[in-house]
C-alpha positions in Angstrom: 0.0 0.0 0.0 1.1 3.4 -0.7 3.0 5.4 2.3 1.1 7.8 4.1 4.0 9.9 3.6 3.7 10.3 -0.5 0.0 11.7 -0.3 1.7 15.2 -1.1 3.0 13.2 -4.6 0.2 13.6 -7.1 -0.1 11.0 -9.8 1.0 13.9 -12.0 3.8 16.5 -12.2 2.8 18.6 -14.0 5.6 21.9 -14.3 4.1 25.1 -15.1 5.2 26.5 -19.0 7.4 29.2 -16.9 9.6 26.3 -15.4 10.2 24.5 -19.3 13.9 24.6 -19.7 15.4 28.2 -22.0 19.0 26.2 -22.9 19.6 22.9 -23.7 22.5 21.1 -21.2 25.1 20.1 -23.2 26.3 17.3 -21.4 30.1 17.3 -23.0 30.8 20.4 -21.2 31.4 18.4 -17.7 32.8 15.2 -19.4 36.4 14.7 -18.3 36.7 12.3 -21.6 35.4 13.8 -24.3 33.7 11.9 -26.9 35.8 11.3 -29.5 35.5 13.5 -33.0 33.8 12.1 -36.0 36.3 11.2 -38.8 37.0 11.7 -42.2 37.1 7.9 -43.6 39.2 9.1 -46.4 41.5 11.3 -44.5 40.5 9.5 -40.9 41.1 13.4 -39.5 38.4 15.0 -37.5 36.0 16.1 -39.6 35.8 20.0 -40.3 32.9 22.6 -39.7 33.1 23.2 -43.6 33.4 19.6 -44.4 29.9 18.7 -41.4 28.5 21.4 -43.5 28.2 19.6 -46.8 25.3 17.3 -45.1 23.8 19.2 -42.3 23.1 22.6 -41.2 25.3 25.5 -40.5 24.1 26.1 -36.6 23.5 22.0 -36.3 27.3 21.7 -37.3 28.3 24.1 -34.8 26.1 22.2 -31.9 27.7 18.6 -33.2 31.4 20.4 -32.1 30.5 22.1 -29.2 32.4 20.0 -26.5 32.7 23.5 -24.5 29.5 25.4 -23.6 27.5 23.7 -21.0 24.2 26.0 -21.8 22.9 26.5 -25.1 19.7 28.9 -25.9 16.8 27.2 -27.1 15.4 30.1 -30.0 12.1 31.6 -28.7 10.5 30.3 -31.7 11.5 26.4 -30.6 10.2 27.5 -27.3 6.9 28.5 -28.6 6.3 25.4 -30.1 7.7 23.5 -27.4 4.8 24.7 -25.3 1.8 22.8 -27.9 3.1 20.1 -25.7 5.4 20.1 -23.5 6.1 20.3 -20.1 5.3 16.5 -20.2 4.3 14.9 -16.7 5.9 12.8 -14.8 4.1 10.4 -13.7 4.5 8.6 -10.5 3.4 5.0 -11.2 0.9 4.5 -7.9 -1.2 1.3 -9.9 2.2 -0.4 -11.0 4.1 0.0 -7.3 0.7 -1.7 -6.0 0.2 -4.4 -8.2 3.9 -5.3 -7.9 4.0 -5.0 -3.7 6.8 -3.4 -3.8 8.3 -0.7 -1.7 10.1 1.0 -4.2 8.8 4.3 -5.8 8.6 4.7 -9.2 8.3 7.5 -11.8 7.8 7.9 -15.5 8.4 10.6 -17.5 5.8 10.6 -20.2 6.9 12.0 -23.9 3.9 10.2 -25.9 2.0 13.3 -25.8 1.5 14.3 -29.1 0.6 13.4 -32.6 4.2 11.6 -33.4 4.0 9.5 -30.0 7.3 10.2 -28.9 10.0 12.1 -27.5 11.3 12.9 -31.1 9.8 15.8 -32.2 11.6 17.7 -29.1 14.7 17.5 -31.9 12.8 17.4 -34.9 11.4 21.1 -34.4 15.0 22.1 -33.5 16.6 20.6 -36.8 13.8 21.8 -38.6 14.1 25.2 -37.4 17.7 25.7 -38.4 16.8 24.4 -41.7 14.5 26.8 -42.1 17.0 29.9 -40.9 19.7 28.5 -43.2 16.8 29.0 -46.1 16.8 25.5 -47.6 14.1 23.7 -49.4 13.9 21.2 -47.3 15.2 17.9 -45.2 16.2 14.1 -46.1 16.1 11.2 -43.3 15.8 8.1 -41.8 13.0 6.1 -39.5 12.9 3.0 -38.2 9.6 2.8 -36.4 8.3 5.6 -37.7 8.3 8.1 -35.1 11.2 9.8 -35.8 10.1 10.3 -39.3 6.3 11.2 -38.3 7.7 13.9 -35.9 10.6 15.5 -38.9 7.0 15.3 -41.2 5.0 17.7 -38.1 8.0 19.7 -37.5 8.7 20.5 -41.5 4.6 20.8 -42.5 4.9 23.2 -39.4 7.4 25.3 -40.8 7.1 24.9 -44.4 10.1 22.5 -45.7 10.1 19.4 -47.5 10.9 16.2 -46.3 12.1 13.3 -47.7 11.8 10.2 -45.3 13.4 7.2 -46.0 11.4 4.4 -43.5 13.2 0.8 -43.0 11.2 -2.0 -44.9 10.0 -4.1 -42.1 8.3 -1.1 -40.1 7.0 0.3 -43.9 5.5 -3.2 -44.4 4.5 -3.7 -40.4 2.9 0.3 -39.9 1.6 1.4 -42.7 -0.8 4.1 -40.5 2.1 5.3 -39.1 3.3 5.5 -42.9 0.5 7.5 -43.4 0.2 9.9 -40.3 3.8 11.1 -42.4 1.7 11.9 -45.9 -0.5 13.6 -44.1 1.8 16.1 -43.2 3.5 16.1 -46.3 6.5 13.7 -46.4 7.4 12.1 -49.1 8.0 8.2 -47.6 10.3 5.3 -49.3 10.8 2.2 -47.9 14.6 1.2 -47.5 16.3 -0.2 -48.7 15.3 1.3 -52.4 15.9 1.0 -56.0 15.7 5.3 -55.8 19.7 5.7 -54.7 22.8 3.8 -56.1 23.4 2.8 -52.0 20.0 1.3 -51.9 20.6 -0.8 -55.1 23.9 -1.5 -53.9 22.4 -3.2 -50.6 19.7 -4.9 -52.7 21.9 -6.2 -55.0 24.4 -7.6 -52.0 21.1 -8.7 -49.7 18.3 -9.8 -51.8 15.3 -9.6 -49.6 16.3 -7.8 -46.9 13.7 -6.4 -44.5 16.4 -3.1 -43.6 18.1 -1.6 -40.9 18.4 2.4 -39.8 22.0 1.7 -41.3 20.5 1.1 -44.8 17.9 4.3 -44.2 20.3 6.3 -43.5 22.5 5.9 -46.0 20.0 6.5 -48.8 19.2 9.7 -46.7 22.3 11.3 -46.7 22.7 10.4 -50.7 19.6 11.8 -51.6 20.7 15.2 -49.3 24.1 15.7 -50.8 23.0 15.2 -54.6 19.8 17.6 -53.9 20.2 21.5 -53.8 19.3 23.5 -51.2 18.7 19.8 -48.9 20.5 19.0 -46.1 20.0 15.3 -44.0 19.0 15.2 -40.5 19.6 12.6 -38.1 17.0 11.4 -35.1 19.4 9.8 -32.5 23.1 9.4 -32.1 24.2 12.7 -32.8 25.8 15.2 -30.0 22.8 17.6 -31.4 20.4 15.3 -31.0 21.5 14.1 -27.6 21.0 18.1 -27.1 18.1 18.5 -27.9 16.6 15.8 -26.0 18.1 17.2 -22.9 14.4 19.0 -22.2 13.4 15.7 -21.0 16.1 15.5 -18.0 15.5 19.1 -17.1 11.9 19.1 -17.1 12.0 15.4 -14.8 14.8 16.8 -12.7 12.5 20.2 -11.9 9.7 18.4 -11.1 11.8 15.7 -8.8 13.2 18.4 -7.4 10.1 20.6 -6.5 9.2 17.5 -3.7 12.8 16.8 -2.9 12.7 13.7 -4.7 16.2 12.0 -5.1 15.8 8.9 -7.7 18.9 6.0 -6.9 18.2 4.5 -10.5 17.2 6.2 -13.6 16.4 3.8 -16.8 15.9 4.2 -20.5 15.7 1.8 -23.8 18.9 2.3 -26.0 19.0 2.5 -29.6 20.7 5.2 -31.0 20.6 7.2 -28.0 18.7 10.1 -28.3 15.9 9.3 -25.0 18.1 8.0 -22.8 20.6 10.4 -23.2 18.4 13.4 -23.0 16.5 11.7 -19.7 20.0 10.9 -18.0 21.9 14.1 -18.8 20.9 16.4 -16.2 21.7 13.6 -13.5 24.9 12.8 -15.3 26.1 16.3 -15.2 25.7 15.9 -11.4 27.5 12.8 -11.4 30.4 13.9 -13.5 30.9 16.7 -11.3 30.7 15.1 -8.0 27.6 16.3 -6.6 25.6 13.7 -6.7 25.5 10.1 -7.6 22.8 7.8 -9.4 22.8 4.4 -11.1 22.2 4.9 -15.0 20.9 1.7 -17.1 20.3 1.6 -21.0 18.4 -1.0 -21.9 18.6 -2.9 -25.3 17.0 -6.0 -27.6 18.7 -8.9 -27.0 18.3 -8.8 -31.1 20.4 -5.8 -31.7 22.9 -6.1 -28.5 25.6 -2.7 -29.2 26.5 -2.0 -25.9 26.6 -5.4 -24.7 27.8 -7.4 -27.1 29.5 -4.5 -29.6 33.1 -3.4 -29.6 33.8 0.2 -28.9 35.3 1.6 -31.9 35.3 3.7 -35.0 32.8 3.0 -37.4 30.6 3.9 -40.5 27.3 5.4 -38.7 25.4 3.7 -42.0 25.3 0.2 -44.0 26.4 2.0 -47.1 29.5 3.6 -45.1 28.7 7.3 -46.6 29.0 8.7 -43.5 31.5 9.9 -41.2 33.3 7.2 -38.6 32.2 7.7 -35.2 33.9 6.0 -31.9 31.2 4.2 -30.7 29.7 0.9 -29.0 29.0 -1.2 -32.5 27.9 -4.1 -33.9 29.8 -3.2 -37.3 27.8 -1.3 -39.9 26.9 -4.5 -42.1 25.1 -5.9 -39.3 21.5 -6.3 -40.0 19.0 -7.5 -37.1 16.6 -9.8 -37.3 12.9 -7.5 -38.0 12.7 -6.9 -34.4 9.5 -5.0 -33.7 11.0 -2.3 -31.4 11.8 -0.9 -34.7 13.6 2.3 -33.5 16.1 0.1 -31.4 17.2 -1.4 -34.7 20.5 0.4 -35.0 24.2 -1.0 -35.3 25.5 1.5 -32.9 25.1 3.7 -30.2 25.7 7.8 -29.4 29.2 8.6 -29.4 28.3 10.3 -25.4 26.8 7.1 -24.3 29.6 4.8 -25.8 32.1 7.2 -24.0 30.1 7.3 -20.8 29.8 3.6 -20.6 33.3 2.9 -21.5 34.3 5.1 -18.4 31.9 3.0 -16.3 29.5 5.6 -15.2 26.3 3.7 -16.6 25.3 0.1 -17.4 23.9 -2.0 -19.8 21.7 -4.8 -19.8 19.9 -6.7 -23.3 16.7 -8.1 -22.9 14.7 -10.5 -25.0 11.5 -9.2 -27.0 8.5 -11.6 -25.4 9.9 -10.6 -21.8 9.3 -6.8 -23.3 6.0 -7.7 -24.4 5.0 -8.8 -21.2 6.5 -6.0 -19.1 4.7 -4.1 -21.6 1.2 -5.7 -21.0 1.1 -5.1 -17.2 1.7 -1.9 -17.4 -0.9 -1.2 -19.9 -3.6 -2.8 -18.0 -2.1 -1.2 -14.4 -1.2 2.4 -15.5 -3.4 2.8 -18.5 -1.2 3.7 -21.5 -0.4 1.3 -24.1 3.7 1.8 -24.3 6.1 1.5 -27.5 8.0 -1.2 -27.9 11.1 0.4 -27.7 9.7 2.3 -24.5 8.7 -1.1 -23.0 12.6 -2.2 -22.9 12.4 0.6 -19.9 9.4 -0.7 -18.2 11.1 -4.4 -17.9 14.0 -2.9 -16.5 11.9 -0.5 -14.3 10.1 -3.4 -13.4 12.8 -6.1 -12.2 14.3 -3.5 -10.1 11.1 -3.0 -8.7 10.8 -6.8 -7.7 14.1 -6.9 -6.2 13.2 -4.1 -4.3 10.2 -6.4 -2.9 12.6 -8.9 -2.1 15.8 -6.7 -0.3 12.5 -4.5 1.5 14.5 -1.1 0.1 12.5 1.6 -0.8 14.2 2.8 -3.7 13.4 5.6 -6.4 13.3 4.3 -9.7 12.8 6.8 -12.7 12.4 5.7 -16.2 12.0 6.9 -19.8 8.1 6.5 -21.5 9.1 7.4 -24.5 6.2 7.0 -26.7 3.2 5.1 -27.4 2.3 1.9 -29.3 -0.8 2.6 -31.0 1.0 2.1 -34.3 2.7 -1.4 -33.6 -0.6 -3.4 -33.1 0.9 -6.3 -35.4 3.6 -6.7 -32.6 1.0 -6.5 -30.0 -0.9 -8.9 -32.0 1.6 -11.5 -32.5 2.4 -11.6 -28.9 -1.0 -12.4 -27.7 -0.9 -15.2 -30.6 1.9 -16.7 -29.5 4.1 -16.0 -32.6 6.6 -13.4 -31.1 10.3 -14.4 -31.9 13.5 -13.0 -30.7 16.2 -14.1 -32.9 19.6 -13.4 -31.2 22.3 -13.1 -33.3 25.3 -16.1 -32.3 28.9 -14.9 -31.9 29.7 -16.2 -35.4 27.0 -13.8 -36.5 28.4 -11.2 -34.8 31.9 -11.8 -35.7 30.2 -11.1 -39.7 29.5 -7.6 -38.5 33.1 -7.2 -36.6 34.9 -8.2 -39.7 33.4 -5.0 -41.5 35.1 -2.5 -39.0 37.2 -0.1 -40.4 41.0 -1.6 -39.9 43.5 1.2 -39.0 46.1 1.6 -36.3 44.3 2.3 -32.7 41.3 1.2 -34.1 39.5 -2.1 -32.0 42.3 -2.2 -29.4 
């Protein structure tokens, strides 16, 4: 039963539009180990302002190298939109603590929202926006589950760019409403890989059949944006910028902890490219890095597409069609494509140079988890709290979950805080084939893996 002592916790924290965030937290800044740069394959030097400036925006370019500046203003106008939906609650999770007996306390910050579903459009307005002030036609990108690509669709319509989405097959084949929510606002949707870019024949050609992965969808992207005037490509996760961006979720969930003196011990997010947990964590992080405070930090990931637990932490190609820069992260190599897991937007090779560097220093963990266990995590909390999660949110809620159960079994009372990152309206056939019995989880074997490995860029340093 709940404490008499949390009756002064509504269910709901909600922060008034006064107390939303005016800079993004730039996480970097307090990093004693900086992530490393992005490199020029050819030259394998960091790369350049000028030569970041051939694919994305001007001010985007200048975020992506800012390892300095711990604050950086969020434009009024980003801020205005911002408040169509945000601040986002966070949610203490009364029904789940009770139906699991446990003593521990548990929160959710809750980014599904609005019209995409997710946490995503809190970069894809920002992106956007500097698109816009640069005066280009329009956009190019990836999605894997759709969300990223439905919010760059709400955030361009918004402001008047084009926007080209490449979506990976399985998810085009599996969400075709989520498909659609993008043509409504205007995007232009392919499904990857495509016959429309010499990549995307390139991986058709070399994979016959393949289903896709973000790797494949991204490559395409960035082709398209580079052979288009007045384009540029925009990325949803892994990107410093990105993981910028997303910092609004941290700030807004450490204002409203901190407005009833709430100190969470373990803070939890699914992993894919990055872009949710790192904007939850960052806030916290800051505090750890700088020795004021300390939490426990665990990214969760698909036993299917296991980076950070199973990957090497090197440079690679951040795409299947190795295009793109070479970033230091946690990967599985870039040729590695999962199995059509259903958490869709957890479907990615690698993982945010931050993250990789923070979990290489050991000041977060990593655990994989299989998809059925997801599933079911997923389906108590539904029926308990009322919300019907993502997929990829549900890898938090099984974490959130187990801790919660051990804390039923130790007696502590700790304060669990994990990301909601969307909703799942849109992955019914997933829902569906769990309740019939015909959910698979097909983890890769070492040999697999070692397919992917072999693919890494070799040069000196590289994979030691």
């Amino acid at each position: 039963m709940k404490d008499e002592r949390d009756k002064n916790i509504p269910y709901k924290i909600y922060l008034e539009e006064s107390e939303m965030p005016k800079t993004w937290y730039n996480v970097r800044a307090d990093m004693k180990n900086k992530p490393a740069p992005l490199l020029n394959p050819g030259t394998l030097k960091p790369m350049t302002a000028e030569e970041l400036s051939g694919v994305f925006c001007e001010e985007l370019v200048q975020q992506e190298l800012d390892n300095e500046h711990r604050e950086i203003a969020i434009p009024q106008e980003i801020q205005d939109f911002y408040k169509m939906y945000r601040p986002a609650p966070l949610v203490r999770a009364y029904c789940l603590e009770e139906k699991l007996q446990t003593p521990a306390k548990i929160y959710y910050k809750f980014e599904g929202n609005n019209t995409s579903g997710s946490h995503k459009l809190n970069s894809a307005i920002a992106q956007a926006y500097y698109a816009k002030k640069q005066g280009l036609k329009g956009v190019t990108t990836e999605t894997g589950a759709g969300q990223w690509g439905t919010a760059l669709s709400m955030a361009c319509s918004y402001l008047g760019l084009d926007c080209k989405v490449f979506m990976v097959k399985c998810s085009y084949e599996q969400k075709p409403f989520r498909r659609e929510v993008m043509r409504t606002y205007g995007a232009n949707v392919t499904p990857s890989p495509s016959m429309e870019t010499e990549v995307g024949r390139k991986i058709l050609a070399e994979h016959p059949g393949t289903t896709g992965s973000l790797g494949c969808a991204i490559s395409e992207a960035v082709e398209v944006a580079v052979n288009s005037e007045g384009y540029r490509y925009v990325l949803g996760s892994v990107l410093n910028q990105v993981l910028l961006h997303q910092s609004v979720i941290g700030m807004e969930t450490k204002t409203a902890l901190d407005k009833y003196g709430i100190k969470p011990d373990i803070i939890i997010g699914c992993a894919g490219g990055g872009s949710n947990l790192g904007g939850l964590i960052s806030p916290f992080m800051g505090e750890k890095l700088r020795g004021e405070k300390d939490y426990r930090f665990i990214a969760v990931e698909p036993k299917s597409c296991p980076s950070l637990t199973r990957g090497v932490f090197a440079y690679d190609f951040c795409d299947t069609g190795m295009v793109c820069p070479l970033a230091k992260m946690y990967t599985l190599g870039s040729g590695f494509i999962p199995s059509p897991n259903h958490a869709g937007g957890l479907r990615y090779h690698g993982m945010s140079s931050v993250l990789s560097q923070l979990y290489a220093d050991g000041y977060m963990e990593a655990r994989a988890v299989e998809q059925t266990e997801v599933f079911e995590a997923a389906e108590m909390f539904a029926r308990v709290e009322g919300i019907l999660p993502a997929p990829e949110s549900s890898h938090a809620i099984k974490a959130a979950i187990d801790e919660a159960v051990k804390c039923r079994e130790t007696g502590e009372e700790k304060t669990i805080v994990f990301g909601l990152t969307g909703t799942g309206y849109f992955d019914m056939v997933a829902y569906q084939k769990f309740h019939d019995g015909q959910m698979t989880d097909e983890i890769p074997t070492d040999a697999e893996l070692q397919v992917g490995f072999d693919g890494i860029p070799k040069f000196p340093g590289n994979m030691e």
